[in-house]
Residue, then its C-alpha position, 0 to 999 in steps of 0.5 A: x361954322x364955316x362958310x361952305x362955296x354952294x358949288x366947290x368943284x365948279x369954283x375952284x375949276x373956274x378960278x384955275x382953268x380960267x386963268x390962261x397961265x393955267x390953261x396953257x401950262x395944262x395943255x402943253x403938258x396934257x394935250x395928244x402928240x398929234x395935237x400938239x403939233x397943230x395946235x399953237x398953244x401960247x396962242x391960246x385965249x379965253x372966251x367968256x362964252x358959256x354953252x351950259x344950260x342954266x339948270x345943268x351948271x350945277x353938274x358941268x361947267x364949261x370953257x372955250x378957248x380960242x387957238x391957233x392951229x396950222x391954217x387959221x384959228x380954232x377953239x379948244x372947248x373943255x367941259x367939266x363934269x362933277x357928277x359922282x358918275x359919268x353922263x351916258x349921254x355926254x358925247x351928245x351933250x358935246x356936240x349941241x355945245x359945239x353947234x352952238x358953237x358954230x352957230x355964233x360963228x356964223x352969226x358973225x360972220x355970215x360969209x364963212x365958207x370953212x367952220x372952225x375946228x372945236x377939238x373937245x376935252x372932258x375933264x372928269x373926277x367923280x367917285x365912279x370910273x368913266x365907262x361910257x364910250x369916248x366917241x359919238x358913234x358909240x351912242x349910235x352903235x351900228x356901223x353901217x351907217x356910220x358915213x351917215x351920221x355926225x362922228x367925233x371922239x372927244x379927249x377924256x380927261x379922267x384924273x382916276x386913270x393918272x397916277x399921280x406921277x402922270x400928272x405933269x405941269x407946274x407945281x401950281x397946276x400938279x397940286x389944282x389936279x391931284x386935289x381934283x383926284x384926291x379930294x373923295x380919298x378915304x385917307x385925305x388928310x395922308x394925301x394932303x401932306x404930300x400936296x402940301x409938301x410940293x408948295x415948299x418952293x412957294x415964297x412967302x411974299x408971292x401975292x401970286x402964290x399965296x392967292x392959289x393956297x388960300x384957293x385950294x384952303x377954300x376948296x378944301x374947307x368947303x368940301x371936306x368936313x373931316x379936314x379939321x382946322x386942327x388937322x390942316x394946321x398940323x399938315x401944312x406945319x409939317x409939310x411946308x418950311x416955318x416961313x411959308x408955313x406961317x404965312x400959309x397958316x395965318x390965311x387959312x386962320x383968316x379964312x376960318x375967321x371970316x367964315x365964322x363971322x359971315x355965318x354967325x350974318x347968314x344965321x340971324x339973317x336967316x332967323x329974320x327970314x323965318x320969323x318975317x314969313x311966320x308973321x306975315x303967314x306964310x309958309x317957312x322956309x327950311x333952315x336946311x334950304x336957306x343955308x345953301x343961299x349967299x348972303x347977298x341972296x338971303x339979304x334981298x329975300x329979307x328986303x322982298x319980305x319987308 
């Protein structure tokens, strides 16, 4: 049995654009032209604000970064949509978060004469293209009040829209964004080879490294049920050098291992559950629904019914 991450896309965006070696790789090689000339990127530093509502994170996590532009500080606010289609309503959406945004600016600092600017990014990987409009304006649909009303556009981010050759960055990043393009492909497995064969470079006694791999091993392992044990170990011994390939292999054994040891806990844990609530007369709880809980979670229910 494997140990599946209750939100895998959320987890794997949040491990990587939450390291800002990260970030600042992707911006340097993704952000506008015209951008980019305002926009100090090595500046760039990650806020732990979030702008989601709590029943909302299970479809979009968000990141905001503090920069530097030509003229004072600003933010760069990324939303992460992992909904298999796209939110018509999505511009909307934004501009709550970034009012929300200058409002805990103004809190604090109530003197504020000039808002900061809060450039905002959608990064987006579901099955269905993105067909909704990339500005506000599109949501309001008559011109004639446009100097009426709030305008913006926001930088799209639509990963089925880049051609793998388009998606430019460090290695590290590449692979991050082409799994986040690839992970729904029909032919995965024929996809993963090449990923694979692009952390050849990685050394073996990089902690830093093999940190990302086990990352992506995860990820993989909690999205895709076809992705066999079998089959991952004889992609990455094809595709990666004996050295690195070994050690790429004894984590992903190791990740398995533990998987398997942590749900053989999670299915007497939720066993115990189901058998307290029988006696005490309640209604039981479905197997299917407590396996989407955590250890610790399914521990402290059990604690609750003793």
């Amino acid at each position: 049995m494997r140990k599946k991450i209750s939100n895998p896309h959320d987890s794997l965006f949040k491990a990587m654009m939450g390291r800002e070696e990260i970030a600042k790789d992707f911006f340097h090689n993704h952000l506008p032209a015209g951008l980019a000339k305002l926009i100090d990127v090595d500046s760039l530093e990650i806020r732990k604000d979030s702008f989601v509502e709590k029943e909302l994170k299970q479809f979009y996590s968000d990141i905001l970064y503090q920069v530097s532009f030509k003229g004072g500080k600003g933010y760069i606010y990324l939303l992460f949509e992992h909904q298999s289609k796209p939110y018509r309503l999505i511009a909307f959406r934004l501009l709550r978060y970034m009012v929300k945004i200058w409002e805990q600016e103004l809190k604090a600092a109530p003197e504020l004469i000039l808002l900061p600017p809060i450039i905002p990014l959608v990064l987006y990987h579901g099955r269905a293209g993105w067909d909704v409009s990339e500005s506000f304006m599109g949501l309001i649909g008559e011109e004639k009040v446009k100097g009426y009303v709030p305008d913006f556009s926001y930088i799209l981010y639509d990963l089925s829209r880049y051609s793998d050759e388009e998606i430019r960055g460090a290695v590290i990043v590449k692979v991050f964004l082409m799994l986040f393009k690839h992970i729904f492909d029909e032919e995965f497995s024929g996809r993963l080879r090449g990923l694979f064969g692009l952390l050849k470079e990685f050394s073996s006694g990089d902690k830093s490294s093999l940190e990302y791999i086990e990352m992506f091993l995860r990820y993989i392992m909690s999205t895709r049920e076809d992705t066999t044990p079998e089959i991952l170990k004889e992609i990455i011994e094809d595709a990666i050098s004996e050295e690195t390939g070994g050690v790429v292999m004894t984590v992903a054994e190791q990740l398995l291992k533990k998987g398997i040891a942590e749900g053989l806990i999670k299915g007497e844990l939720i066993g115990d559950i189901r058998m307290a609530q029988l006696k005490k007369g309640m209604p039981v709880s479905a197997k299917e629904e407590l396996e989407k809980l955590s250890t610790e979670e399914l521990q402290k229910r059990l604690k609750d019914l003793s």
